[in-house]
DRENDO-1510 file (C-alpha; in Angstrom, 1 decimal, always signed):
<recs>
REC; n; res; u; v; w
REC; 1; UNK; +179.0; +158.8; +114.8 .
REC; 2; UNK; +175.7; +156.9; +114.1 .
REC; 3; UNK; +174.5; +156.3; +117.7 .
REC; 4; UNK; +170.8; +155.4; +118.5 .
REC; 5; UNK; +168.6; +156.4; +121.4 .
REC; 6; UNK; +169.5; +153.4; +123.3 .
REC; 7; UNK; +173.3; +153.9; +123.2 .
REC; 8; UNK; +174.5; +151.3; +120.4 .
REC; 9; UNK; +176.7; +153.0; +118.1 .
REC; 10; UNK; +176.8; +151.6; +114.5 .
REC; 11; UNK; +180.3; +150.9; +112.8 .
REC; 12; UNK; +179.7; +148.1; +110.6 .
REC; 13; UNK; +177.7; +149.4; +107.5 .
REC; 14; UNK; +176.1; +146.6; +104.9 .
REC; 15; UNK; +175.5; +147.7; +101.3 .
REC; 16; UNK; +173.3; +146.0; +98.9 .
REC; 17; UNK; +174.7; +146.3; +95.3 .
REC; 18; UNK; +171.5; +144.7; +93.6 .
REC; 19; UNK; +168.3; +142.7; +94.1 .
REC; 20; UNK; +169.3; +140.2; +91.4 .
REC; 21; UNK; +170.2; +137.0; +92.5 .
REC; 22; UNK; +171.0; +133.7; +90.0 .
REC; 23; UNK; +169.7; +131.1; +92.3 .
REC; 24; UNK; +165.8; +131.0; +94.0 .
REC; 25; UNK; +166.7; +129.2; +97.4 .
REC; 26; UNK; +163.2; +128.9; +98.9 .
REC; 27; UNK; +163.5; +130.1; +102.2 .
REC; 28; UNK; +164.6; +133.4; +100.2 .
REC; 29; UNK; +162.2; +134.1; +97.0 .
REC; 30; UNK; +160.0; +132.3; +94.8 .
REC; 31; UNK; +161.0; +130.5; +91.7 .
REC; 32; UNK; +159.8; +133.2; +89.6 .
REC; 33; UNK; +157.7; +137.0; +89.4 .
REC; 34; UNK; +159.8; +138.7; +91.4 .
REC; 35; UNK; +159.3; +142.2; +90.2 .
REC; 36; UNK; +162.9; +143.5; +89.7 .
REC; 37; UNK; +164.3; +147.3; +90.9 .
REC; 38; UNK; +164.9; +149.7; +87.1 .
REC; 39; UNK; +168.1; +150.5; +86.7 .
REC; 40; UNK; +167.5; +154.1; +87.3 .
REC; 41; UNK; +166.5; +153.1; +90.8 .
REC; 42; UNK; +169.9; +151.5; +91.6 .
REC; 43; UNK; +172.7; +153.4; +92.9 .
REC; 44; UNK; +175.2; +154.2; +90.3 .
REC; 45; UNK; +178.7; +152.8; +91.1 .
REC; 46; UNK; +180.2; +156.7; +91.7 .
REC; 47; UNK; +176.7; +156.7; +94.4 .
REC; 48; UNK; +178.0; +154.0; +96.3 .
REC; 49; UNK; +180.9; +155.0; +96.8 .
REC; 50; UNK; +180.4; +158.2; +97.8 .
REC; 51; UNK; +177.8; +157.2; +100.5 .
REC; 52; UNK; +180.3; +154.6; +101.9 .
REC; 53; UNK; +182.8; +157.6; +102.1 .
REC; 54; UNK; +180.9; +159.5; +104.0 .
REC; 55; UNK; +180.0; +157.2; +106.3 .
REC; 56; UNK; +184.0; +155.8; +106.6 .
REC; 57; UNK; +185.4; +159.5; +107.4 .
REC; 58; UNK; +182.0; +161.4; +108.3 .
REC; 59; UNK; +180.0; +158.6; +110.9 .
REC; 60; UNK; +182.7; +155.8; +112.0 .
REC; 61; UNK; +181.7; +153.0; +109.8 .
REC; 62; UNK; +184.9; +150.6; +110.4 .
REC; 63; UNK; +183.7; +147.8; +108.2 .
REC; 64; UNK; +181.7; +147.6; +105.2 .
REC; 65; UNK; +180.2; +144.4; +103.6 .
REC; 66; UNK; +178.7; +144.0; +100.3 .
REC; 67; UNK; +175.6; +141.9; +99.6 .
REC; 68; UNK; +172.7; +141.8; +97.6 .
REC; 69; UNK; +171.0; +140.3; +96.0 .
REC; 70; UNK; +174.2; +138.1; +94.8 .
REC; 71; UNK; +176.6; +141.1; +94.5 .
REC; 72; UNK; +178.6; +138.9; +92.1 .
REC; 73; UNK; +176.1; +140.4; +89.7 .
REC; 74; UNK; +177.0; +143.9; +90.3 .
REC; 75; UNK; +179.5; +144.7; +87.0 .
REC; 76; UNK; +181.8; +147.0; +88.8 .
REC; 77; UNK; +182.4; +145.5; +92.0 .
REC; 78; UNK; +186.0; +145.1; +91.2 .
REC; 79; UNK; +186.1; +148.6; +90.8 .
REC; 80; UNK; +184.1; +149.6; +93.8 .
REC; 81; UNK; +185.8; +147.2; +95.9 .
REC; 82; UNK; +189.4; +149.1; +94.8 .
REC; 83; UNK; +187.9; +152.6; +95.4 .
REC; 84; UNK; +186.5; +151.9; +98.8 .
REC; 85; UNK; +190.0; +149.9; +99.6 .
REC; 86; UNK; +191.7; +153.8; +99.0 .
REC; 87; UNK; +189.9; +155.3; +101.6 .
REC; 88; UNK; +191.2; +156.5; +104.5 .
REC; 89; UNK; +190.4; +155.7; +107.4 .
REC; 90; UNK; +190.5; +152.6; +105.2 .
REC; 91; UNK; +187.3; +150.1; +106.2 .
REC; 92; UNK; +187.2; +146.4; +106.7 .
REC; 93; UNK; +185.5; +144.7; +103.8 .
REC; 94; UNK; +183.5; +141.5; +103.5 .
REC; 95; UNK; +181.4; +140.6; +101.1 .
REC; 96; UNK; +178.4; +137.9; +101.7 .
REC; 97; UNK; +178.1; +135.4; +97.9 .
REC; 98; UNK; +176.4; +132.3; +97.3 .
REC; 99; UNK; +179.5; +131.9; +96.1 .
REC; 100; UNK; +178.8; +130.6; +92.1 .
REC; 101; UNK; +180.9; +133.5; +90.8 .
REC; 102; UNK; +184.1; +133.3; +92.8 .
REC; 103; UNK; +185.9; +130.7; +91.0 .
REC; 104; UNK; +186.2; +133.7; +88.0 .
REC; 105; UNK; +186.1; +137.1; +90.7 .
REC; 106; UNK; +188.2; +135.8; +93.7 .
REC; 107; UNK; +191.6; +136.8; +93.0 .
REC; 108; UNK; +190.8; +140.1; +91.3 .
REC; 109; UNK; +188.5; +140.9; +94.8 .
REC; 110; UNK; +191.7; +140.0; +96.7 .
REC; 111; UNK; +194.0; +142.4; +94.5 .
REC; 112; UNK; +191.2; +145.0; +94.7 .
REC; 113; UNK; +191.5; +144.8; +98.4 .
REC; 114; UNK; +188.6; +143.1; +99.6 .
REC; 115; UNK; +189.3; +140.9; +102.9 .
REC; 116; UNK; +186.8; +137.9; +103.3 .
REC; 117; UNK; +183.8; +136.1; +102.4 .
REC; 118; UNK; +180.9; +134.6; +103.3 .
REC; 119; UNK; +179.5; +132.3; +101.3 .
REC; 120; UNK; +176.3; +130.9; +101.6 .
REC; 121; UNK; +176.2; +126.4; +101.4 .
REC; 122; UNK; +173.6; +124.7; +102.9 .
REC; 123; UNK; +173.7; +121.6; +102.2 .
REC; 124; UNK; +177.1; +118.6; +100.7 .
REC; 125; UNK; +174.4; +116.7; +99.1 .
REC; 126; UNK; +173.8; +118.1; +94.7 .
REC; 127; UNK; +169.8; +117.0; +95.1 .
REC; 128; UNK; +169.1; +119.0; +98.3 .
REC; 129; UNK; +171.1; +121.6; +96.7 .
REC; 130; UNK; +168.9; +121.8; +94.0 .
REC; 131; UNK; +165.7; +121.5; +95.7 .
REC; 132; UNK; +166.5; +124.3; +97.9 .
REC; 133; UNK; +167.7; +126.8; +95.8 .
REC; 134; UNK; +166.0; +125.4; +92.5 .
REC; 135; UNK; +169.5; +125.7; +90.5 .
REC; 136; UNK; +171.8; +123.1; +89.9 .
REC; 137; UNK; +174.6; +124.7; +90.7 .
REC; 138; UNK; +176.4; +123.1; +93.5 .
REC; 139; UNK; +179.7; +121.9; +92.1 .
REC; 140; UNK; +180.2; +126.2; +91.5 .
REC; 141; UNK; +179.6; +126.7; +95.1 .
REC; 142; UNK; +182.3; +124.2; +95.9 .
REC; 143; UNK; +184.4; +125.4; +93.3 .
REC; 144; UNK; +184.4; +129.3; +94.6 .
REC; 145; UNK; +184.6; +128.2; +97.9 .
REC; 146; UNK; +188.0; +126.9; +97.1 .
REC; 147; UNK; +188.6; +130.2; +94.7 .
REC; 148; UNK; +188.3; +132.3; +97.9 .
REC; 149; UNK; +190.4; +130.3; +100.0 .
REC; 150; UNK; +193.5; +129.7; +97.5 .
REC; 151; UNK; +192.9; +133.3; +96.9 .
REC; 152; UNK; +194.0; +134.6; +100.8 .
REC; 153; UNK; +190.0; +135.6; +101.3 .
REC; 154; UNK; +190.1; +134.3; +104.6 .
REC; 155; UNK; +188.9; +133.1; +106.9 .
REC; 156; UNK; +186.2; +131.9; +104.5 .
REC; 157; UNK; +183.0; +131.6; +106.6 .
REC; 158; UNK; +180.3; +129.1; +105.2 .
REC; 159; UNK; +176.7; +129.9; +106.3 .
REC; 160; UNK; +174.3; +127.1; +106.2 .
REC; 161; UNK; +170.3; +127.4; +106.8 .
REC; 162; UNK; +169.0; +123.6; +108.3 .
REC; 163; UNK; +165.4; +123.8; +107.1 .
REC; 164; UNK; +163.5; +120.8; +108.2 .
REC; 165; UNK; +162.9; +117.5; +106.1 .
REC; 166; UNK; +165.3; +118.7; +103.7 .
REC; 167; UNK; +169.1; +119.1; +105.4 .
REC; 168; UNK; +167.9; +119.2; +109.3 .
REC; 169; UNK; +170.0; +115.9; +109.8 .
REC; 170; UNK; +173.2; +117.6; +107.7 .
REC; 171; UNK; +174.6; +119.6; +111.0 .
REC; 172; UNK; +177.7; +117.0; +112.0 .
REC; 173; UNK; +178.6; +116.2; +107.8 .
REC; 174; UNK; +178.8; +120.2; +107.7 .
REC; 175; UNK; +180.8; +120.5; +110.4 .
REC; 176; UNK; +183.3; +117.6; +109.5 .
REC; 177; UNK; +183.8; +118.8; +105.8 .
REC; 178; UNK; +184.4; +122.8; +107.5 .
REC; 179; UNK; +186.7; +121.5; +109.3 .
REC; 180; UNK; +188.6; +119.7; +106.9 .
REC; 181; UNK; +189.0; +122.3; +104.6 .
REC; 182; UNK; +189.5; +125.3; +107.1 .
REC; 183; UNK; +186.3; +126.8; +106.6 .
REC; 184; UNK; +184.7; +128.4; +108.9 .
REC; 185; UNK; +181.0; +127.5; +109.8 .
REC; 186; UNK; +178.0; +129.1; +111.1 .
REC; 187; UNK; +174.4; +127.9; +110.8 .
REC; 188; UNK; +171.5; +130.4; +110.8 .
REC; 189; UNK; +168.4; +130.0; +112.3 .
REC; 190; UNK; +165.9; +130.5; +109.0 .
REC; 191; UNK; +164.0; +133.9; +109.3 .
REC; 192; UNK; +161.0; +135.8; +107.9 .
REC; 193; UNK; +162.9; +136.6; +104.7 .
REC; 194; UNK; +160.7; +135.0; +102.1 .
REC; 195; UNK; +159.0; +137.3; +99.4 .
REC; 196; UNK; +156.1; +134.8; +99.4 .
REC; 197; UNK; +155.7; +135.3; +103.4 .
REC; 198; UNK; +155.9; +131.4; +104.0 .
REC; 199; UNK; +158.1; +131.1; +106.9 .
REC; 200; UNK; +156.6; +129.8; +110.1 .
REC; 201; UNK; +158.2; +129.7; +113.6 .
REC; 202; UNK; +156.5; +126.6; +114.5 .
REC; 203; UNK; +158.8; +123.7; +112.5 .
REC; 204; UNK; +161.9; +125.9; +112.5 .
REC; 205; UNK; +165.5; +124.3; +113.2 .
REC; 206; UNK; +166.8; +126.3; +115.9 .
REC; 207; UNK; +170.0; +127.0; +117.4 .
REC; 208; UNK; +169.3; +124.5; +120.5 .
REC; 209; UNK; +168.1; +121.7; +117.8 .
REC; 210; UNK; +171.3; +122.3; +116.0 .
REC; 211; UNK; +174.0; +122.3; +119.2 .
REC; 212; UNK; +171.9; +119.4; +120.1 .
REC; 213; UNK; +172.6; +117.8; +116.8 .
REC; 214; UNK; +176.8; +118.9; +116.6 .
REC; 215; UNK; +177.0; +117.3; +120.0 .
REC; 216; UNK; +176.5; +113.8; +118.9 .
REC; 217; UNK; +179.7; +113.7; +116.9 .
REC; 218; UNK; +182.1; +117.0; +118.6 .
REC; 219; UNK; +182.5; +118.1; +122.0 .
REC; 220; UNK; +181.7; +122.1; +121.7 .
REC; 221; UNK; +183.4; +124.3; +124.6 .
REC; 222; UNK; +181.2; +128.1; +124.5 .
REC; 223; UNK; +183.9; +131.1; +123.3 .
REC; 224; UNK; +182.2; +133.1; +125.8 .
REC; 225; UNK; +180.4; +136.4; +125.5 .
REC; 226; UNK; +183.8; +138.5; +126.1 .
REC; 227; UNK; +184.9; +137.7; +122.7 .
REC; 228; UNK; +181.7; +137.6; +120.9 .
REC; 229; UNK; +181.1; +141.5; +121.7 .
REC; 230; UNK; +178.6; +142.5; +119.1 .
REC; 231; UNK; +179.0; +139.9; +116.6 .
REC; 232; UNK; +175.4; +138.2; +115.7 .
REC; 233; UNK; +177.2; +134.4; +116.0 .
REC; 234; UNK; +177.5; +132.4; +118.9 .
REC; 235; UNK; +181.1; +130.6; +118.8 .
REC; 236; UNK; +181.9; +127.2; +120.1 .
REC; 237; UNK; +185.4; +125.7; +120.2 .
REC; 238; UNK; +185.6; +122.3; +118.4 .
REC; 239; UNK; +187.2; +119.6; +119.8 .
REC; 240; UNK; +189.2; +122.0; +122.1 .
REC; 241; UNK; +190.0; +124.0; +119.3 .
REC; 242; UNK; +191.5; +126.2; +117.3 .
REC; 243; UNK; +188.6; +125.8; +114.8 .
REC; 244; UNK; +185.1; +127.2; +115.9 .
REC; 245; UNK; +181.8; +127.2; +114.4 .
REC; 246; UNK; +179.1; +129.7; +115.2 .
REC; 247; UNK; +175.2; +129.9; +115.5 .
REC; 248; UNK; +173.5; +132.9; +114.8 .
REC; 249; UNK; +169.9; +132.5; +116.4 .
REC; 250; UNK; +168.2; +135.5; +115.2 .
REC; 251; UNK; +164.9; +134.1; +116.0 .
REC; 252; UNK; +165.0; +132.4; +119.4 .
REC; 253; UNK; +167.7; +134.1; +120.9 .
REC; 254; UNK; +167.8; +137.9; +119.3 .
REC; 255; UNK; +170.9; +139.9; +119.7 .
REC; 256; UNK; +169.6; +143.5; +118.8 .
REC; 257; UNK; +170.6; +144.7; +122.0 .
REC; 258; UNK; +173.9; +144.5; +120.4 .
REC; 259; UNK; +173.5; +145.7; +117.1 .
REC; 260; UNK; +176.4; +147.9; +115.5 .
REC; 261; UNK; +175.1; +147.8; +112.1 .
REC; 262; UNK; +173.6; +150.2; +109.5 .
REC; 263; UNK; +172.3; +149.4; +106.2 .
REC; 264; UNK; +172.0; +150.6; +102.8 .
REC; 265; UNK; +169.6; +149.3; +100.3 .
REC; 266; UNK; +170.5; +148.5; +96.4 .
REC; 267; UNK; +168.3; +151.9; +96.0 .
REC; 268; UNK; +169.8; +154.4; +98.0 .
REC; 269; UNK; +167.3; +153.5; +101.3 .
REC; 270; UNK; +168.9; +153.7; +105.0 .
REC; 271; UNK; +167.2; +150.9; +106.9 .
REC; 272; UNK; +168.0; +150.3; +110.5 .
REC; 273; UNK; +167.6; +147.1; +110.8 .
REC; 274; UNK; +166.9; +144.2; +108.9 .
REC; 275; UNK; +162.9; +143.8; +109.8 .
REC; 276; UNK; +162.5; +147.5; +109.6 .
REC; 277; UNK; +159.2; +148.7; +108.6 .
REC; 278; UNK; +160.6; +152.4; +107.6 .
REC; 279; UNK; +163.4; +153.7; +105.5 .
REC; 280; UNK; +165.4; +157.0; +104.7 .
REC; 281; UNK; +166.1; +158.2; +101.1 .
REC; 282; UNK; +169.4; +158.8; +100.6 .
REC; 283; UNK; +169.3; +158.4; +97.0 .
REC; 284; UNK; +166.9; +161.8; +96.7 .
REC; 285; UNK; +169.5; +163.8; +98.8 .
REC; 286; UNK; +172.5; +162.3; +96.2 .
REC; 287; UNK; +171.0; +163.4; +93.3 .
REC; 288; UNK; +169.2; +166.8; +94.7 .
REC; 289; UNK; +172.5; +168.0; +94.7 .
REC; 290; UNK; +172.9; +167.5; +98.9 .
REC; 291; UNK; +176.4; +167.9; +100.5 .
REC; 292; UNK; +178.2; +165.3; +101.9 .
REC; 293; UNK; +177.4; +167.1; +105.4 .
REC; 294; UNK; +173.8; +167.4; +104.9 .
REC; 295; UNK; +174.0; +163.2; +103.5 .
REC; 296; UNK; +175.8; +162.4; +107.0 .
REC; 297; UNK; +172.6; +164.6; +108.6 .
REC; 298; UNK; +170.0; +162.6; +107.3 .
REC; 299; UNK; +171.9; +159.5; +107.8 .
REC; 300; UNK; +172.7; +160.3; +111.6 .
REC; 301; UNK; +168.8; +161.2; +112.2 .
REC; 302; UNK; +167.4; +157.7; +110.4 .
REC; 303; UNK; +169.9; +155.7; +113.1 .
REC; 304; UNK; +168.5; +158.0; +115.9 .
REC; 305; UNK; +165.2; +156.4; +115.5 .
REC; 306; UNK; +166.8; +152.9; +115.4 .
REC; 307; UNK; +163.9; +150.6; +117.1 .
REC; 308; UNK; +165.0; +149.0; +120.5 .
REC; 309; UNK; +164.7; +145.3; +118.8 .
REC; 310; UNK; +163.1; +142.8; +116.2 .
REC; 311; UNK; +161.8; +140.2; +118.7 .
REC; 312; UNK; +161.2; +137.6; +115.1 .
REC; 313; UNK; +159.9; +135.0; +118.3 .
REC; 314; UNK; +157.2; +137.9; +119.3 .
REC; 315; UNK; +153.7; +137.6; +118.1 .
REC; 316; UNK; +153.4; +141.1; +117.4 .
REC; 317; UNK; +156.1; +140.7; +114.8 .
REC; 318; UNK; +154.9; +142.0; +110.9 .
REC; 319; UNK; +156.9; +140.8; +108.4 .
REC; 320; UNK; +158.4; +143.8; +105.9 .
REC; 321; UNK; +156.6; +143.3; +102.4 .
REC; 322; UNK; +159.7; +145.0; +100.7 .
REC; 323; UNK; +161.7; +141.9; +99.4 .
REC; 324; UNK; +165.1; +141.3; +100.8 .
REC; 325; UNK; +167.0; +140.5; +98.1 .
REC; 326; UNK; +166.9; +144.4; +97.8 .
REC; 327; UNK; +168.0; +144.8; +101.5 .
REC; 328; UNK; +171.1; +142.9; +101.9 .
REC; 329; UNK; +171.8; +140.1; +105.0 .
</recs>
């Protein structure tokens, strides 16, 4: 079991298959220098799997999400997706896409045995789409999006970043088009995760701006906190219902308190949390020849240390200098 000093148990591990990504959104990267991890520093296919099977029958992990980086890009995640999918106890798996590759990959993830997506849209409008993520790629998104759905990769959860003077008046259109084709949305409050260190609290859409926003064209009834248990999103009825969407307001209303997640990086790192300024090499044990007992060791000491909370709205916050795309959301 992977418990922390302050009681919170993690069971929900996220693994970052690469750094690479073929789109620059702004709030994420910059258009270009990115320096890039070698390919010896990745972990192999056989690695990841391994890791993700000791933590499934060693340290409780119950579900297991694959990011990146845009793990589209990863070359066997077919065949990781099918190996993980054999385990027993068998975990939960998610995967979190910008979503340009599904239209091709969604069926065989679905045969393979993966569950669900997330897919990352911020915007209905082509020219805001290519502003913000420098790539005109928008009719791709679309295109997966419908991949996943037709494909049983449900629900399909749309996560959408408002930033201001680009898509901060796009809240109710998102909603409407979710809605109509039984997606399932959730906007994001933007956080620190640019390489270039640009993002500033002051100017930020956040969750109440956005609420304030939905409520001008839906009535929005709160899910409650009973069945939001450790989930990052706040979940509103619609209308009354059945559909939902969800806020996750990492910024002004954290949720570490809550946290039941664990994460490994594209190169073999443990990190803790998200804005963690320390990681734990689990790469070096792998290939020192280190027993999957002594792996699950190392692995149960990093969460030990687990930090009580982020606090992204505290002034003592420092921003990590490794870049995310490495790290995994």
């Amino acid at each position: 079991m992977l418990i922390d000093t302050y009681g919170r148990v993690a069971t929900d591990l996220r693994v970052s298959l690469t750094d690479r990504c073929n789109l620059r959104c702004t709030y994420c990267m910059p258009e270009e220098g990115l320096q890039w991890l070698a390919k010896p520093d990745l972990l192999t296919d056989d690695e990841i799997v391994r890791l993700i099977d000791v933590a499934v029958t060693s340290l409780g992990i119950e579900e297991v999400r694959f990011t990146g980086g845009e793990p589209l890009l990863r070359p066997g995640l077919v065949g990781i997706v099918e190996r993980v999918a054999a385990l027993e106890p068998r975990p939960q798996m998610s995967l979190t896409t910008n979503g340009i590759g599904l239209r091709r990959t969604a069926a065989a993830l679905k045969a393979a045995g993966l569950d669900r997506v997330n897919v990352s849209l911020d915007t209905l409008r082509p020219d805001v789409f290519k502003t913000l993520t420098r790539r005109d790629r928008h009719r791709d998104v679309l295109d997966g999006l419908y991949a996943a759905r037709e494909a049983g990769l449900t629900p399909v959860k749309v996560n959408s970043v408002l930033m201001p003077g680009l898509n901060d008046d796009e809240a109710p259109d998102l909603l409407a088009w979710a809605l109509e084709h039984d997606y399932e949305l959730r906007f994001i409050e933007q956080m620190p995760l640019d390489a270039q260190h640009g993002w500033k609290r002051d100017g930020m859409i956040t969750a109440g701006d956005i609420l304030a926003s939905l409520r001008t064209r839906f009535e929005l009834t709160p899910e409650g906190q009973e069945k939001r248990g450790s989930a990052p999103a706040e979940r509103w009825l619609v209308d009354g219902g059945p559909h939902r969407v969800g806020v996750i307001a990492s910024v002004t209303r954290p949720f570490c308190s809550a946290c039941d997640r664990t994460r490994l990086t594209a190169d073999g790192q443990v990190r803790t949390c998200l804005f963690a300024t320390e990681e734990t090499d689990l790469r070096a044990a792998l290939r020192s020849g280190a027993d999957d007992e002594e792996i699950a060791r190392i692995w149960k000491l990093a969460m030990w240390g687990k930090k009580a909370g982020a606090g992204l709205d505290d002034p003592s916050f420092v921003q990590p200098d490794r870049p995310m795309s490495a790290i995994g959301g």
